[in-house]
VODRENTOR-741796 format. One record per atom (N, C-alpha, C, CB): atom name; x, y, z; residue number from 1. Coordinates in steps of 0.1 Angstrom, whole numbers. Glycine has a CB too. Layout:
# residues N
- CA	X	Y	Z	NUM
...
***
This chain:
# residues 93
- N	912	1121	865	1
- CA	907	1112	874	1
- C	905	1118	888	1
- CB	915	1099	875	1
- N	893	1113	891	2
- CA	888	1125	906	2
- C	894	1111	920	2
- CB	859	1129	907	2
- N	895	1117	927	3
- CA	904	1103	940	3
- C	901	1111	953	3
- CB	927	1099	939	3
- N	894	1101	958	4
- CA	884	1111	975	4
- C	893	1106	982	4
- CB	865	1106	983	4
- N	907	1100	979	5
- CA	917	1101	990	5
- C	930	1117	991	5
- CB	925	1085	986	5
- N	924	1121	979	6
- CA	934	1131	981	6
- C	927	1144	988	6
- CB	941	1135	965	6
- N	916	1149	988	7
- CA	904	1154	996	7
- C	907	1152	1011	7
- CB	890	1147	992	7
- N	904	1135	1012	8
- CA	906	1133	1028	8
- C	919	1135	1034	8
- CB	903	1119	1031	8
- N	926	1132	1025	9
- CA	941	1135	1030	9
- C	944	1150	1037	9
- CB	951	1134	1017	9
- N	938	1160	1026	10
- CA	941	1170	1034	10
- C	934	1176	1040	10
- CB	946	1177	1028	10
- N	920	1173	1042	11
- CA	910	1173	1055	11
- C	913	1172	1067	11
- CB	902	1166	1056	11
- N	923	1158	1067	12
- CA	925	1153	1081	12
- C	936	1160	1083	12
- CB	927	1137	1085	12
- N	943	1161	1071	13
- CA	958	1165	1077	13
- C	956	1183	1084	13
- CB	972	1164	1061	13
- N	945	1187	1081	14
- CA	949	1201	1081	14
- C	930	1201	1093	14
- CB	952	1213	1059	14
- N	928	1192	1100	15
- CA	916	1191	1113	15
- C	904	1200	1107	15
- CB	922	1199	1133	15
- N	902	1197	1092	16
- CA	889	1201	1088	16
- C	878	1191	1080	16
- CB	892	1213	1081	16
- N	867	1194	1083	17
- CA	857	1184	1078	17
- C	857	1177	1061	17
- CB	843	1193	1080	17
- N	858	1163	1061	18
- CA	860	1158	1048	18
- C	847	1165	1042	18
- CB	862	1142	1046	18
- N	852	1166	1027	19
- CA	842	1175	1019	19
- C	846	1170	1004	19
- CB	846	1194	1022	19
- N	841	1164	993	20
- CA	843	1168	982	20
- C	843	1175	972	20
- CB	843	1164	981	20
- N	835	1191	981	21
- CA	838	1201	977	21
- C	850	1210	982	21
- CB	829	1206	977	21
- N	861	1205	994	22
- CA	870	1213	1004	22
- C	881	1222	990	22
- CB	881	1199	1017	22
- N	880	1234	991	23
- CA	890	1242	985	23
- C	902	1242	988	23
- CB	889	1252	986	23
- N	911	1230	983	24
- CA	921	1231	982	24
- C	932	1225	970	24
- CB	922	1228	992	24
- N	945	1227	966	25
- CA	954	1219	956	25
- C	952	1209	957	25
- CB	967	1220	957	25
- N	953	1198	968	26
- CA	953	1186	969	26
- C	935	1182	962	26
- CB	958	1183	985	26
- N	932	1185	960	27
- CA	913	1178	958	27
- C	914	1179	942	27
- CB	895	1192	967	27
- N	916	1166	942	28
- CA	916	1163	925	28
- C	901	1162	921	28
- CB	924	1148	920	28
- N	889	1164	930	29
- CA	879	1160	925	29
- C	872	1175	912	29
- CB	870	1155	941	29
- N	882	1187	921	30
- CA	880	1199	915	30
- C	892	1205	906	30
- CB	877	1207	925	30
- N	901	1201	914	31
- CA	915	1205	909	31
- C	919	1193	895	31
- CB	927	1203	925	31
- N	930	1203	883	32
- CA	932	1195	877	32
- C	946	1193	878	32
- CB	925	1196	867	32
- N	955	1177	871	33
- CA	967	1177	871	33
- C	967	1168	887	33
- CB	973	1194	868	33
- N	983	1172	892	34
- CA	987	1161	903	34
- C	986	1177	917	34
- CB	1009	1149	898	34
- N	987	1168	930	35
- CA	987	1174	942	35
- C	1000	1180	942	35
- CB	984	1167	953	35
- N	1001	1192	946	36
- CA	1012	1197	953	36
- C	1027	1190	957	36
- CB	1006	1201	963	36
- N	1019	1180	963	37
- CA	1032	1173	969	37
- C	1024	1154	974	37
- CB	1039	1187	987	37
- N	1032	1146	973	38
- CA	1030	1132	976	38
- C	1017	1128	993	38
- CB	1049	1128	979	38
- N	1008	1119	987	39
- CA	995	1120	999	39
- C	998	1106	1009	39
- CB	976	1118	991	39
- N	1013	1100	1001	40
- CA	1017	1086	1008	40
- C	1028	1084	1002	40
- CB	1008	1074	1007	40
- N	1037	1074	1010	41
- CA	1046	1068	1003	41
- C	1045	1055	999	41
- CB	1055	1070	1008	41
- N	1043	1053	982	42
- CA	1037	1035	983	42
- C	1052	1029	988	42
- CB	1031	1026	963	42
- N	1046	1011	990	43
- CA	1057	1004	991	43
- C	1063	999	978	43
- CB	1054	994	998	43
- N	1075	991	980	44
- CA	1081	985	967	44
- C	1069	974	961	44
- CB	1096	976	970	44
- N	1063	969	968	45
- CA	1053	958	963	45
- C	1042	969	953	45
- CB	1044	948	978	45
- N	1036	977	958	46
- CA	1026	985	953	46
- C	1033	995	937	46
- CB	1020	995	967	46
- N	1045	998	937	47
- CA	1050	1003	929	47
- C	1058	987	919	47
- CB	1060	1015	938	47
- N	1058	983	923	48
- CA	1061	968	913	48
- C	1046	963	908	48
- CB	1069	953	923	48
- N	1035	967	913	49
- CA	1020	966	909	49
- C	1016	975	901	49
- CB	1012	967	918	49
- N	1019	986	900	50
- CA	1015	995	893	50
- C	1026	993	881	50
- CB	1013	1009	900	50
- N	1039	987	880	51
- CA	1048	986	871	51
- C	1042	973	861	51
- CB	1063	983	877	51
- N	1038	969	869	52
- CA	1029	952	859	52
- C	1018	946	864	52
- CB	1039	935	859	52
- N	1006	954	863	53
- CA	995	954	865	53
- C	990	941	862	53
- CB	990	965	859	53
- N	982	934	871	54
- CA	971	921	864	54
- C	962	922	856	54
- CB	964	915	873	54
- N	959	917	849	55
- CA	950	917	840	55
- C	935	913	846	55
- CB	955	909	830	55
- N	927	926	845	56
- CA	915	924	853	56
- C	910	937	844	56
- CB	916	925	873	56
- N	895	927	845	57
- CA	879	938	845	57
- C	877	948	853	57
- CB	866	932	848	57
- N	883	946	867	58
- CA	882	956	878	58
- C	882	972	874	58
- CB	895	953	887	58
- N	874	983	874	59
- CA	877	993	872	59
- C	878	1003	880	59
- CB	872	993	867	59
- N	869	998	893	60
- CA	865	1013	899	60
- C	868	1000	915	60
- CB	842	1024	893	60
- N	872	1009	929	61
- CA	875	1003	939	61
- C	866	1013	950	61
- CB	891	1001	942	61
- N	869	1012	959	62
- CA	863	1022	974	62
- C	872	1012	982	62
- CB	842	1023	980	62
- N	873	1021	995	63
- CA	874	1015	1005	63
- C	860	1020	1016	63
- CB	889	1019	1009	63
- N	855	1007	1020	64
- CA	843	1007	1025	64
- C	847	1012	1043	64
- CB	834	992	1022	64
- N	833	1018	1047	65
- CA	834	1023	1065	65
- C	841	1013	1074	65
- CB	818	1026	1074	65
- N	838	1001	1065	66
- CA	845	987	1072	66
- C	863	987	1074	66
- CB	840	972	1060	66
- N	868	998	1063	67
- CA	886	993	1059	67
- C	885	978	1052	67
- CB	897	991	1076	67
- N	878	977	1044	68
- CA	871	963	1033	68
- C	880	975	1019	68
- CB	844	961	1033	68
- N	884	971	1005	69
- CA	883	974	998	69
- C	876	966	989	69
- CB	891	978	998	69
- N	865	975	984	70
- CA	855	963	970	70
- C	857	968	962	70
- CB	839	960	968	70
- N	857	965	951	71
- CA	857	960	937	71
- C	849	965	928	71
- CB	855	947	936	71
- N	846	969	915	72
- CA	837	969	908	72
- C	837	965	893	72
- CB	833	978	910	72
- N	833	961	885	73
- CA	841	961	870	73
- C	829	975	863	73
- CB	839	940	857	73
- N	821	977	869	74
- CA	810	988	863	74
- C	808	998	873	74
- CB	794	982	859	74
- N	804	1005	863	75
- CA	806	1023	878	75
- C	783	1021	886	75
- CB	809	1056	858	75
- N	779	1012	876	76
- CA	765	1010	884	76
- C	769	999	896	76
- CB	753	1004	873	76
- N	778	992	893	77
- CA	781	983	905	77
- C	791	988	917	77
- CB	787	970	899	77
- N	798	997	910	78
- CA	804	1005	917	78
- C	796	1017	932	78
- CB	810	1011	904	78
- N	788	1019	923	79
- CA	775	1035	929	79
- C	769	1022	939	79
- CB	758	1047	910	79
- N	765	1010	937	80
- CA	761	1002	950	80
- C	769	1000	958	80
- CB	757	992	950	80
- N	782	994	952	81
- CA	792	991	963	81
- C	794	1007	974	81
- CB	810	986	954	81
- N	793	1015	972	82
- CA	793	1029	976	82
- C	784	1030	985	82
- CB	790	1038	967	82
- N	771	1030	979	83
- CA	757	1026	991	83
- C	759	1018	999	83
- CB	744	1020	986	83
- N	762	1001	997	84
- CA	761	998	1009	84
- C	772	994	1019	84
- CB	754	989	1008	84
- N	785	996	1014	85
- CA	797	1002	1022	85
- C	799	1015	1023	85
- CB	808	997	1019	85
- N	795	1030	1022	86
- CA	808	1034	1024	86
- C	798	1047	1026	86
- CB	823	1033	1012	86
- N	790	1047	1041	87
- CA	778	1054	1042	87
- C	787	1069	1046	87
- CB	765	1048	1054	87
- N	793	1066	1056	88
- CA	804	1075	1064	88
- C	816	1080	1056	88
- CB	810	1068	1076	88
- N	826	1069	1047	89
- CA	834	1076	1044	89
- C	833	1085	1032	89
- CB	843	1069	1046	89
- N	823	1078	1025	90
- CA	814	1088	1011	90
- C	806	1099	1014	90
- CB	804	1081	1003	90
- N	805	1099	1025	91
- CA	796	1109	1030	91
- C	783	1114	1021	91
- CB	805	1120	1032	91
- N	774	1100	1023	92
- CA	758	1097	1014	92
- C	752	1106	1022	92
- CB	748	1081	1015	92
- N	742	1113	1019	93
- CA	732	1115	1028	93
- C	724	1106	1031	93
- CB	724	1123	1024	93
***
């Protein structure tokens, strides 16, 4: 699974331009397997969420340029939600 938070993570952390081509461990988009080392620490709520997940169609998320997170149950509804939130942090042309 490819996650453009683990990319940005170490973009910002290390003052270089987000890329989802950036050469490094952490960029699961290229890299395979887990990052080096932890990109956050969840909370107990988010780790009791991932222990007993809701039952949802939901498949695919973003977080839009807004700090909005949407939703998608399809990766075509998904590739819009993308377009029309997340011009900057997806970095569309």
């Amino acid at each position: 699974m490819g996650s453009d938070v683990t990319y940005q993570y170490i973009a910002d952390k290390t003052g270089v331009e987000r890329s989802p081509n950036l050469k490094s461990p952490y960029n699961t988009r290229i890299q395979k397997g887990l990052t080096p080392g932890p990109i956050a620490s969840p909370s107990l709520s988010a780790l009791n969420a991932a222990a007993d997940p809701i039952n949802s169609d939901y498949l695919y998320f973003l977080s839009g340029d807004d700090d909005i997170t949407y939703f998608a149950k399809t990766n075509e509804e998904h590739e819009a939600n993308v377009k029309a939130h997340c011009q900057k942090k997806c970095q569309i042309s």
